[in-house]
C-alpha positions as CSV (number, residue, x, y, z in Angstrom):
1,X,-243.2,-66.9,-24.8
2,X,-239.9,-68.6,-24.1
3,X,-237.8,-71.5,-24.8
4,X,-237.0,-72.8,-21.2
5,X,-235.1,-75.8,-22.1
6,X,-233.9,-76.9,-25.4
7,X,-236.9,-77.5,-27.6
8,X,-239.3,-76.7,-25.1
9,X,-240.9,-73.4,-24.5
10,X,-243.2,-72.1,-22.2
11,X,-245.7,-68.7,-21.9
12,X,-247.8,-67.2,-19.0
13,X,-251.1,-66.2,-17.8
14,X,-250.9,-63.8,-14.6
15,X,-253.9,-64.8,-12.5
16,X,-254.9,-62.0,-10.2
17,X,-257.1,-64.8,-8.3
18,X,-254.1,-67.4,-7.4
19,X,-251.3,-65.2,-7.1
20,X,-249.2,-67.0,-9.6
21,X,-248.9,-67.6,-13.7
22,X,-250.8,-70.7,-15.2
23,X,-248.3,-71.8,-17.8
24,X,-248.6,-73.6,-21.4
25,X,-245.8,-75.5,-22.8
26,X,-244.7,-75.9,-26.6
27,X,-242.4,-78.3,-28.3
28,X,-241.9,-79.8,-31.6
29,X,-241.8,-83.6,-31.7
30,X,-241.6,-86.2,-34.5
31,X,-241.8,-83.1,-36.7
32,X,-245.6,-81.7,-35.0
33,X,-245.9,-79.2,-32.7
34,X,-247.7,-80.3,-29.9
35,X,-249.2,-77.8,-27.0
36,X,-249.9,-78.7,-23.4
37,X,-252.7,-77.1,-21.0
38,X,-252.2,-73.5,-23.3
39,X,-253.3,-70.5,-21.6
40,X,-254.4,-67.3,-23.3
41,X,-251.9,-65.5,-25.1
42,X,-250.2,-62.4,-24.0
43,X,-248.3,-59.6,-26.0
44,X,-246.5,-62.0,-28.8
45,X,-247.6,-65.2,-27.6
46,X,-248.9,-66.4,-30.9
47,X,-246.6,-65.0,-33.4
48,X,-244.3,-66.9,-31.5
49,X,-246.3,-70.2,-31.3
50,X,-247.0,-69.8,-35.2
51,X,-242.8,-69.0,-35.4
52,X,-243.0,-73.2,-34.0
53,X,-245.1,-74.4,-36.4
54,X,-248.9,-74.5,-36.5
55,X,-250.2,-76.8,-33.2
56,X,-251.4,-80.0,-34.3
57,X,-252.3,-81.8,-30.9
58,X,-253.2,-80.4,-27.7
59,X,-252.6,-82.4,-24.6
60,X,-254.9,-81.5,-21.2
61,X,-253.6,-82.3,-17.8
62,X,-256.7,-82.3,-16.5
63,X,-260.1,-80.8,-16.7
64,X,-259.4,-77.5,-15.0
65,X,-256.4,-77.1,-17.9
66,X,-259.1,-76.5,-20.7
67,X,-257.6,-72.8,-20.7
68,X,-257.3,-71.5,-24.4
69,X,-258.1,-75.4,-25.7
70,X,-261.1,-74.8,-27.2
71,X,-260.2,-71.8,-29.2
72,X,-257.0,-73.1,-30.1
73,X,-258.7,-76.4,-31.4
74,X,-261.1,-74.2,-33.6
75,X,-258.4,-71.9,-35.2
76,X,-255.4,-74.8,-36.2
77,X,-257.7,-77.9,-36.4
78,X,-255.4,-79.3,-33.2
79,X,-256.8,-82.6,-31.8
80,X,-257.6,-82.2,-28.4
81,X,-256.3,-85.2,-25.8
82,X,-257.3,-85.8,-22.2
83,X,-257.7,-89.1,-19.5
84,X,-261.0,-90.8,-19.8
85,X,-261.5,-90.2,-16.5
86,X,-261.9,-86.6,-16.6
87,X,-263.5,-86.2,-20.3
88,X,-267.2,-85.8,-19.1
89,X,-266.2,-82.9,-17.6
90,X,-265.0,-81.0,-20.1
91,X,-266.9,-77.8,-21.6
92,X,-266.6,-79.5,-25.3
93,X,-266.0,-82.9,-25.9
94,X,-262.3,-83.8,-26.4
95,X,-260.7,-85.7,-29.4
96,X,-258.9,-88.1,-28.4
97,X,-259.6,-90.0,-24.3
98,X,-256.4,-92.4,-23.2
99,X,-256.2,-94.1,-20.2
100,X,-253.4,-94.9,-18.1
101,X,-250.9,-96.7,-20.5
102,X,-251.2,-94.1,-23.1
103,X,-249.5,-93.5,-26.3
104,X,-249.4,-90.3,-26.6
105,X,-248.1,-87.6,-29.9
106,X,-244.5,-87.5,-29.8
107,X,-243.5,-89.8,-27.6
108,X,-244.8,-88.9,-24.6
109,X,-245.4,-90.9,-22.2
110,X,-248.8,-90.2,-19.5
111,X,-248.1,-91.2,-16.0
112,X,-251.8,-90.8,-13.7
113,X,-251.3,-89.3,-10.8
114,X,-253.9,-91.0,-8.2
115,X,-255.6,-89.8,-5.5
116,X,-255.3,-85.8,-6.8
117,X,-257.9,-83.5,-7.6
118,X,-258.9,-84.7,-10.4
119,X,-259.3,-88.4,-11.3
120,X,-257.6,-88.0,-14.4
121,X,-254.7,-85.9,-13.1
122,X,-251.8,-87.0,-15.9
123,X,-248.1,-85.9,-15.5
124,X,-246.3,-86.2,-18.9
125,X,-242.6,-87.4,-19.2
126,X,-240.9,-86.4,-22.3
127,X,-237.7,-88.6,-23.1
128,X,-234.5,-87.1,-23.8
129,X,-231.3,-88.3,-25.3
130,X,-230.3,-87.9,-21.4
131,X,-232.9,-88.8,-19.2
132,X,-236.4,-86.4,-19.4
133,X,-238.3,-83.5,-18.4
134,X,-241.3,-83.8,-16.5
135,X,-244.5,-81.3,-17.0
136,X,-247.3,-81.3,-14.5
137,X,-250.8,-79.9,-14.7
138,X,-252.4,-79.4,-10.8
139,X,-250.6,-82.4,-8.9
140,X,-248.2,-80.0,-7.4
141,X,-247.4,-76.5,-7.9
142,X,-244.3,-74.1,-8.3
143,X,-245.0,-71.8,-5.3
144,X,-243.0,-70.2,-4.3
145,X,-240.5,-70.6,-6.8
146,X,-237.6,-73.0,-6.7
147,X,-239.9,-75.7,-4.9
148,X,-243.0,-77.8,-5.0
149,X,-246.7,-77.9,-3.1
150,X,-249.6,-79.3,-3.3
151,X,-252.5,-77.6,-3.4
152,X,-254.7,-75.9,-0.6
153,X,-256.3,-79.1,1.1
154,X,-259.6,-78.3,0.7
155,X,-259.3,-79.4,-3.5
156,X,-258.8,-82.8,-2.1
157,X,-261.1,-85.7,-0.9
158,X,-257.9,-87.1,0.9
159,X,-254.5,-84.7,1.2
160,X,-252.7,-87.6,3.3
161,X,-253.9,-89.8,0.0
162,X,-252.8,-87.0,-2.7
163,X,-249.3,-86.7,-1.0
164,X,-248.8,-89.9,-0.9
165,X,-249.7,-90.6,-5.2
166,X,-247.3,-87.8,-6.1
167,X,-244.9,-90.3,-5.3
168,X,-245.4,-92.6,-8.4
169,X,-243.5,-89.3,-10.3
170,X,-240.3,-90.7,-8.7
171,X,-240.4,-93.4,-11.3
172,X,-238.6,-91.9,-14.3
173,X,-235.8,-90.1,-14.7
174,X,-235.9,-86.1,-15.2
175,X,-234.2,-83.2,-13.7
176,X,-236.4,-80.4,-15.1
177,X,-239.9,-80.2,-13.8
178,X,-242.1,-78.0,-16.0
179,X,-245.3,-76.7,-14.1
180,X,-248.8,-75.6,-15.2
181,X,-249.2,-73.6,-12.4
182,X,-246.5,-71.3,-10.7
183,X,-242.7,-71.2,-11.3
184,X,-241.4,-73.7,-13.3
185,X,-237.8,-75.3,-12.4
186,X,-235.8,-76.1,-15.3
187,X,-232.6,-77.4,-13.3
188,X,-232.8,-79.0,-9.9
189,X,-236.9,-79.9,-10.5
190,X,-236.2,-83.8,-8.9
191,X,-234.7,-82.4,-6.0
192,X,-237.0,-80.3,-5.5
193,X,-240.2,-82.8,-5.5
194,X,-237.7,-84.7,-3.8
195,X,-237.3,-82.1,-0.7
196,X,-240.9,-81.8,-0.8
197,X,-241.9,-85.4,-0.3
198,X,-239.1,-85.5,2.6
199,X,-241.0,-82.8,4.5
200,X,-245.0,-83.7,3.6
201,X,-245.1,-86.5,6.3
């Protein structure tokens, strides 16, 4: 585990399958500890969490983020939060559904991202003194790193529909996009779903 921007820190899963790290992200917020999409811990991991606080809500991208949920739920008592439109998916029953005007723990705000893989693809914006950062579950990934992508067609019913919804992320401000899948880009993440968006079409 690392802190990858002030107050936020992220650890890493290697998948041998994808090629690339499925990432969790950790900050503390209105004084709890809130967890998004966490995968399994490697060496340290949890002291490290635990050196936080102890995780009180867990927020889920989407259904394929149920990762280390589950377990994580049963060890802290974490709620566990997801869109409505992908809870009957899930392995377990979630906590708490939203929709797409959610108020979420700490001030988060939920942004839907339509036409992706899932139908409850959210893309959380946390708000900063100056402007936000940005963390994504599957509606684009950091591959390779330094940029954006969607992924392979085939998880899509309609790619020229999925590029096109990523485009309601250009509605808040952020420069640091934080990815659940892949390389995350701390500085210079707008510009990069910027550059990809330019070239898609």
């Amino acid at each position: 585990m690392k802190q990858i921007l002030a107050g936020i820190h992220e650890w890493s899963w290697w998948s041998e399958e994808k090629g690339l790290n499925f990432n969790g992200h950790a900050l503390v917020r209105q004084g709890e500890l809130i967890v998004i999409d966490p995968p399994p811990y490697g060496p340290g991991d949890r002291e490290a969490l635990l050196a936080l606080g102890r995780p009180a809500e867990i927020l889920l991208t989407n259904r394929h983020h149920v990762r280390a949920s589950n377990e994580m739920r049963r060890e802290f008592g974490a709620r566990v939060w997801i869109h409505q439109a992908d809870a009957d998916a899930l392995p377990e029953p979630a906590d708490v559904t939203f929709d797409d005007e959610p108020r979420l723990p700490g001030g988060l705000r939920g942004i839907r991202v339509p036409d992706n893989k899932t139908p409850g693809e959210t893309a959380l914006w946390v708000p900063q003194e100056k402007g936000g950062v940005l963390i994504l579950g599957d509606a684009l990934i950091g591959k390779p790193a330094g940029s954006m992508r969607l992924l392979p067609d085939d998880k899509y019913a309609d790619p020229a529909r999925a590029r096109h919804g990523v485009r309601v992320l250009l509605g808040l401000p952020y420069d640091a996009v934080l990815l659940g899948d892949g390389e995350s880009i701390p500085s210079g993440g707008r510009a990069a779903l910027e550059r990809f968006l330019s070239t898609s079409y």
